[in-house]
C-alpha positions in Angstrom: 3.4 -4.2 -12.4 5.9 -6.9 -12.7 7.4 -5.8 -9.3 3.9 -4.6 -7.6 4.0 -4.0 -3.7 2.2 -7.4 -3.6 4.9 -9.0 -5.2 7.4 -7.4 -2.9 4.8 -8.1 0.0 5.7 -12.1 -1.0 8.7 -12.0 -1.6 9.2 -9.6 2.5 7.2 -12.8 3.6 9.1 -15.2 2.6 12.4 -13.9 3.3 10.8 -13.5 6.9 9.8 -16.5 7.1 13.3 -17.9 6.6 14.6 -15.8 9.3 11.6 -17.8 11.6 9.0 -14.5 11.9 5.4 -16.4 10.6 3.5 -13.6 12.2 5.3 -10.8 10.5 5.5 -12.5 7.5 1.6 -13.1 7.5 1.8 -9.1 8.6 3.8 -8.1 5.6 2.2 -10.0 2.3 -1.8 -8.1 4.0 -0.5 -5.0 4.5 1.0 -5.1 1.4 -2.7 -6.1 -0.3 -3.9 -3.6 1.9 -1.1 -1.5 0.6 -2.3 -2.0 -3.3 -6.1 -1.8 -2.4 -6.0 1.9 -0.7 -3.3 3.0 -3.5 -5.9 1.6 -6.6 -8.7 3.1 -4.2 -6.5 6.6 -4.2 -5.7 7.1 -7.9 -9.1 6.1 -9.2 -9.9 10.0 -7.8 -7.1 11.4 -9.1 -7.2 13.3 -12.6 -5.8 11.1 -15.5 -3.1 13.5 -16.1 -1.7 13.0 -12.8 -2.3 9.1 -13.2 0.5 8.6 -16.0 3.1 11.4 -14.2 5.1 10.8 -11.6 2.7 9.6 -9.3 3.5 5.7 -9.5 7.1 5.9 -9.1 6.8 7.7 -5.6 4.0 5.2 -5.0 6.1 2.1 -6.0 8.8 3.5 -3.7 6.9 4.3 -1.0 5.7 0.8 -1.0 9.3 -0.9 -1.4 10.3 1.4 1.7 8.3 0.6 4.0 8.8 -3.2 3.2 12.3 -2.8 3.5 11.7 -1.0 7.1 9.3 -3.8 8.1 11.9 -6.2 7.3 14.8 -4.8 8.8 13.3 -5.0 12.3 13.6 -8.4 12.3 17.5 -8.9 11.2 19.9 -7.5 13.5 22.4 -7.1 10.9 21.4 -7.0 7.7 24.5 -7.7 5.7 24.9 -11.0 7.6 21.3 -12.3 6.4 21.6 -15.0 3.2 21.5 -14.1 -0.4 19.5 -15.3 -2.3 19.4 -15.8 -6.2 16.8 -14.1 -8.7 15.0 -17.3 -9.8 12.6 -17.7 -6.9 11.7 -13.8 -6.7 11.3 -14.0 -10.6 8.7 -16.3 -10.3 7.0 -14.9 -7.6 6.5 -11.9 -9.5 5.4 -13.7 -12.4 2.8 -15.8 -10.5 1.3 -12.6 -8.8 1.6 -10.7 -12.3 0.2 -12.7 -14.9 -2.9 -12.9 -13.2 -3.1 -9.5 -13.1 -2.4 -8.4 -16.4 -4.9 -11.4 -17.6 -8.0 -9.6 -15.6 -6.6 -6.2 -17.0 -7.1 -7.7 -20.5 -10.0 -9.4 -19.4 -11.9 -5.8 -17.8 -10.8 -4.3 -21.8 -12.2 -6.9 -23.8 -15.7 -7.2 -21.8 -15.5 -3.2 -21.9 -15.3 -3.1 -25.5 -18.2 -5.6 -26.2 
């Protein structure tokens, strides 16, 4: 969950907003949501065997894919665009996660009451 398609939605708007795209980076961080919402929406009719498989790896890389597509129509060459260190993706993801796991724990402890 750590690095969900909402986190990499951010993390694709931000770095699109450094390369001066506000619009697609607006584009990117909803479709990613929109991304999460249909996949959660999806798997909550799938059996629960198939829920543990396989399944969320092709769905995580799906995800990171398309991201990665969406982003590389805006950079004409993408080995020329900036690196950028860990720190700022790290917290991103952490700021996007913890809430996350806190309403998982949340939904299991008013479940078990």
């Amino acid at each position: 969950m750590l690095f969900s398609a909402i986190a990499g939605g951010a993390m694709t708007a931000q770095n699109l907003k450094g390369v001066g795209q506000p619009a697609a980076a607006r584009k990117a961080l909803w479709g990613s949501i929109g991304y999460t919402v249909v996949v959660l929406v999806l798997v909550s009719f799938l059996p629960e065997k198939l829920s543990g498989s396989w399944l969320p790896i092709i769905i995580g890389y799906a995800g990171a894919m398309g991201l990665e597509a969406y982003f590389k129509k805006f950079t004409s060459n993408w080995s020329e665009f900036p690196k950028k260190g860990i720190g700022k993706a790290l917290l991103i993801c952490l700021a996007i996660s913890v809430p996350l796991i806190a309403l998982v724990i949340y939904s299991l402890t008013v479940d078990q009451s």
